[in-house]
N, C-alpha and C positions, 0 to 999 in steps of 0.2 A: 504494500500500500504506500502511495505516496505522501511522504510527508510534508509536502509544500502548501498541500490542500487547493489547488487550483482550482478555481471556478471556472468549469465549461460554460455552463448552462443559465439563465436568469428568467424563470418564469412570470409572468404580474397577471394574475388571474382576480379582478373585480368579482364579487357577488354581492347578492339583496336577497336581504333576508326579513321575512316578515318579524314585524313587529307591535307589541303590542299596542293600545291607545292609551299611553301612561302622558299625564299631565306636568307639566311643570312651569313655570313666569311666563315664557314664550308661547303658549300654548300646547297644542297636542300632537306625539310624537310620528311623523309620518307613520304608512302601511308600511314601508318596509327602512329596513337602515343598509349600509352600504358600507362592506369591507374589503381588503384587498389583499391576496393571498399571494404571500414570494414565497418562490420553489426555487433555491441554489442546488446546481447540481455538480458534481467531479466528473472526470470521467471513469473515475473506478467505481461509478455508482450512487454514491455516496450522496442524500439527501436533507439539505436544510434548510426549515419550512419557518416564515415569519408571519407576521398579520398584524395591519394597521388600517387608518381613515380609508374608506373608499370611495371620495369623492371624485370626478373626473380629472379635476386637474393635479390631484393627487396622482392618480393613478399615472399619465401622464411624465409627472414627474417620476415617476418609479422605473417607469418604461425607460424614461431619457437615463438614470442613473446606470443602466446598465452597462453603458459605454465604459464604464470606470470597475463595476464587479468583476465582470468576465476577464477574465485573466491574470485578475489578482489571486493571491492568496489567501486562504476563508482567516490567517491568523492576521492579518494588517488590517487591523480595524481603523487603527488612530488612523492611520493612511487613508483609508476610505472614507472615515470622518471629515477627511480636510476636502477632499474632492466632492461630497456628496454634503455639503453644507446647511441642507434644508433637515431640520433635529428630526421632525415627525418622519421623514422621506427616510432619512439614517436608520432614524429606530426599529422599521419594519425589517430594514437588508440587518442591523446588527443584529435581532433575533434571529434571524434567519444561519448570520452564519454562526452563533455558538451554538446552535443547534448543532450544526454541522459537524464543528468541533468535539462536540463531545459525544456523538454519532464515532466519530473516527480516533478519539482517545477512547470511547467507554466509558465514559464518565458523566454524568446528569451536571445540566448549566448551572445549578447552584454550588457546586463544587467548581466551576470556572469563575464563579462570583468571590470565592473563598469562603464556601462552605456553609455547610446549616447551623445557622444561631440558632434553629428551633426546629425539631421534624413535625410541629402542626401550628400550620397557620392561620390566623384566625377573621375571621369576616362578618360583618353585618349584614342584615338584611335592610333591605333598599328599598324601603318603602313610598310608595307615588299614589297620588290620587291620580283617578282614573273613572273612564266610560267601560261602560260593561265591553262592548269589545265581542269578538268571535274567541276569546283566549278562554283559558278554566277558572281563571284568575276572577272573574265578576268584576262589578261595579264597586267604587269605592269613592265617594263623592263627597261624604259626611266623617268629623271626627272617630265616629263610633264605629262606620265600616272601614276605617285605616284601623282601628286597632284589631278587626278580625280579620286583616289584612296580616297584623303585626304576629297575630295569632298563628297564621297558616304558615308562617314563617318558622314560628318557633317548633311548631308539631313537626314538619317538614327536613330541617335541617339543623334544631337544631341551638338557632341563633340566640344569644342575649344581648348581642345589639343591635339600636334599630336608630337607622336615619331615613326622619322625613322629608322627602322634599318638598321644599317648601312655597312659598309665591303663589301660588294658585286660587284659595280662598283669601279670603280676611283676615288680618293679622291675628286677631283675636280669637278666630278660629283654628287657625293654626295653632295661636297656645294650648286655646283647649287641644286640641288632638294630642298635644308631647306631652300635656296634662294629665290625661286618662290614657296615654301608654304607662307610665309611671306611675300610674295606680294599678295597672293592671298587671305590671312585669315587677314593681316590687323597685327596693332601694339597691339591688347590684345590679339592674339591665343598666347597659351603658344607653343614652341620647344624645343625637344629635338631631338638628334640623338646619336645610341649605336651601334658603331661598332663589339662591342665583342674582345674589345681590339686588333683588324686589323693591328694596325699602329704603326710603328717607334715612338718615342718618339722625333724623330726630324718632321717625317708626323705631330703628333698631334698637337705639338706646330703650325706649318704650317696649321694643319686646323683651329683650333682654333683660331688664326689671322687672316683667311678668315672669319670666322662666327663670328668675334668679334659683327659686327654691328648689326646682327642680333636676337642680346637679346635672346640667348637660357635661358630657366629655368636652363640647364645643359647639361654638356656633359658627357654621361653614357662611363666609360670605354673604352677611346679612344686605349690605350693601357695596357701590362700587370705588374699588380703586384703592389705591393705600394709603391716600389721603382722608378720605371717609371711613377706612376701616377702622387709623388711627384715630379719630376724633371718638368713634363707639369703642374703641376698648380704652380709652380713657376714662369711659362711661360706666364700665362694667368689671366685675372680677371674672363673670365666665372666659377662658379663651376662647380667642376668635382662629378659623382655621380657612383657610383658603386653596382654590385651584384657578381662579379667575386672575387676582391683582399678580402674582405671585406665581409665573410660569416657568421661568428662565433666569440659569444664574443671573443675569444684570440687572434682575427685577430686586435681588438680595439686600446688596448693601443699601438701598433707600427703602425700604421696608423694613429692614432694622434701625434702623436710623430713628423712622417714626416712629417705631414699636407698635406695629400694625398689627401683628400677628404673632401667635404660638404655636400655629401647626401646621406645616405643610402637607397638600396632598397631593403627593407629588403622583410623575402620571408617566411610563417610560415611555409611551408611545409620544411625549411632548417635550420631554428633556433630554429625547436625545438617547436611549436606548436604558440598556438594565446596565452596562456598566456607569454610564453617567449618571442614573439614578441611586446606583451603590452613592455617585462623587457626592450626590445630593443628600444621602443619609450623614455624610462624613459632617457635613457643612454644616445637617441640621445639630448633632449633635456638639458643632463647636459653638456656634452659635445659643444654644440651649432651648429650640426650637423641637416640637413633639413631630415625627412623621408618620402619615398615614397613605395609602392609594388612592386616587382619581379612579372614576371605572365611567364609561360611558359606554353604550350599548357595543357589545362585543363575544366572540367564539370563542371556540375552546384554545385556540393557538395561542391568544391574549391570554386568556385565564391560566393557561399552566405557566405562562412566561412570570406572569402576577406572582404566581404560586412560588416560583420560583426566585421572585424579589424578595416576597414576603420571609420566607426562609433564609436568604443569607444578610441580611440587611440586618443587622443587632438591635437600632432603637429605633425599627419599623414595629413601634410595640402598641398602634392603636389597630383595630379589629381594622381591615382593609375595606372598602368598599366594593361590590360587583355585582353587575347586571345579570351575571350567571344563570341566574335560577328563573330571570326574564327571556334570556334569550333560548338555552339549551336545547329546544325542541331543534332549534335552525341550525344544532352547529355541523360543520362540515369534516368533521374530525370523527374517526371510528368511534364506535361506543367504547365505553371504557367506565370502569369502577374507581378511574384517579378522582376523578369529582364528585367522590361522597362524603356530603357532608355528613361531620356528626360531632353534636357539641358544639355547631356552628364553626368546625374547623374544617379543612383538608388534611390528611397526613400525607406526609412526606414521601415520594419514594425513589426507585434509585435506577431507573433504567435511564439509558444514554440519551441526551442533548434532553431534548423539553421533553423528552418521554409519549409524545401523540405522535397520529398518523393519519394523514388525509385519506379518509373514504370518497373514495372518486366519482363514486355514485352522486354520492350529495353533492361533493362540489360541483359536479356537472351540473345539477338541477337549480341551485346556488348561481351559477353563472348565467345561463339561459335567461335567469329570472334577472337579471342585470342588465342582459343585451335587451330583454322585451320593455325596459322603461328607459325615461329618460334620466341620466345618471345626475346632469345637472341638475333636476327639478326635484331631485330626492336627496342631494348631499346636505349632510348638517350634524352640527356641534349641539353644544350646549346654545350657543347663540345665535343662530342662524336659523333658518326658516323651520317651521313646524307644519303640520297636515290640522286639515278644519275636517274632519268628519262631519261635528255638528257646528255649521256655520254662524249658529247663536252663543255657542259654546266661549264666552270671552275674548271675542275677537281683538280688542284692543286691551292690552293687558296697562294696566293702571302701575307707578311705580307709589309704592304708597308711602 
């Protein structure tokens, strides 16, 4: 076997994958979400598979990166980092190749990370108001049907923490809902709630003083920017945590400066890959900043790469965020017993690079269902366009 690990091959395979009608500030989440699937090949075989955004011109870019993969070496990352300069564009080819890597050492990516601080990682459950939907999921519109939400969560997988997302009703209502989980889960479920920065900077302070007793873990992004996050945690003793103001090293030294913030959720597919995000645990901890995951609708290729931050990262010690248990019907990855939760965790295990395998079948049907829409009119973040199912349904979302 060669040990240069040379890249023959660069595959970029787009898919759309349905989705549920989960609610959040911007509205409601389109029918389907959109990912994008890298297959690095050698020529001795040798397969390593990545997954990030699968917007058009993402993908685009993924395609044009290729120029620079093929015919490097799967081990010259820094080198591919400086040539492939777009972090999100990077982050998909760098999972891809320590897959590959550790495909061709034997070795599982968290041991290319430097190893397990922890063989079970832990996660919250992601709770979204929501229209009932074609899903098993139901409707969840009212504080009381999020907590039987919170519920199905917990019988299910497992969880004792729970973040609501937030923005969607009335602030007020939103308290209540984080209100009556924490009557219902008792004084050890961890809370949080993320509006997507919804709110006033006068609201936040005001929410925040409602949830004071409430012992949130944090409050994700009450509102925008690190100028207004700073003005609300001047306001409050909860920390404030963030994925919005707070994306990218150069976002750091003036967010500490302010003292905006105490947690970051950091997100590999936005920093730049899993070893950049290890750079971002170092940071946080010098710093004296808590680290958590970002999770935005995503497959199983994302989720074991998560799995596998979660695990070597040391003071990644708050429950991780994931869309997991929203999307898992669509993933495009063999069936597999890696993703059972229990205790609200994953454990650990030890087969080479991310440990999954693309069933070809799905991905076919996965892709098809990408060529039949239009890519542009479906691509989105956290901030970017949402789907109107019901065209009453809070068309203009108020910042309160």
């Amino acid at each position: 076997m060669s040990t240069s690990l040379r890249i023959d091959e660069m595959l970029v395979t787009p898919v759309a994958c349905p989705d549920p009608p989960l609610l959040n500030h911007h509205g409601i989440h389109e029918p389907f979400f959109l990912r994008a699937i890298v297959r690095l090949r050698t020529a001795d075989g040798i397969e390593g598979v990545g997954e990030g955004p699968g917007g058009g011109l993402y993908v685009q870019q993924l395609r044009a990166a290729a120029q620079h993969v093929v015919g490097a070496s799967a081990y010259h990352i820094e080198a591919l980092r400086v040539l492939v300069d777009d972090a999100r564009v990077f982050s998909t080819i760098e999972v891809a190749l320590l897959d590959l890597i550790g495909k061709a050492t034997g070795r599982p990516v968290y041991d290319l990370l430097g190893g397990p601080a922890r063989r079970r990682v832990p996660f919250s459950a992601y709770l979204f108001y929501k229209q009932a939907g074609e899903d098993e999921w139901g409707q969840a519109l009212t504080p009381e049907e999020l907590v039987k939400q919170a519920e199905r969560f917990a019988n299910r997988c497992g969880m004792t923490v729970f973040k609501v997302k937030g923005g969607v009703l009335e602030p007020d209502a939103e308290v209540a809902t984080v209100k009556l989980i924490r009557e219902r889960f008792g004084p050890r479920a961890g809370l949080r709630i993320d509006p997507n920065a919804a709110w006033s900077v006068e609201t936040s302070i005001r929410v925040a003083e409602k949830l004071r007793d409430t012992d949130l873990e944090y409050l994700e992004d009450p509102t925008e920017g690190i100028e207004g996050m700073s003005q609300v945690a001047a306001h409050t003793p909860i920390p404030l945590s963030t994925n919005m103001c707070v994306t990218a090293f150069e976002h750091v030294p003036q967010a500490f400066r302010a003292r905006s913030i105490q947690v970051v959720l950091g997100d590999h597919h936005m920093w730049g890959g899993l070893t950049a995000f290890r750079h971002l645990g170092v940071t946080c901890k010098t710093l004296g900043w808590g680290l958590s995951q970002h999770s935005n609708s995503h497959l199983g290729i994302s989720f074991a790469a998560m799995i596998h931050a979660g695990a070597a990262i040391p003071n990644l010690i708050y429950a991780s965020d994931t869309h997991y248990p929203w999307n898992a019907a669509s993933d495009v990855v063999r069936e597999t017993d890696l993703f059972h939760f229990r205790d609200g965790r994953i454990d650990l295990w030890d087969s080479p690079g991310l440990g999954v395998t693309i069933d070809e079948d799905r991905l076919a049907l996965a892709a098809d269902a990408y060529e039949q829409r239009k890519a542009k009119s479906l691509a989105r973040d956290d901030v970017s366009a949402m789907r109107e199912r019901n065209p009453d349904w809070l068309p203009h979302m108020p910042k309160w």
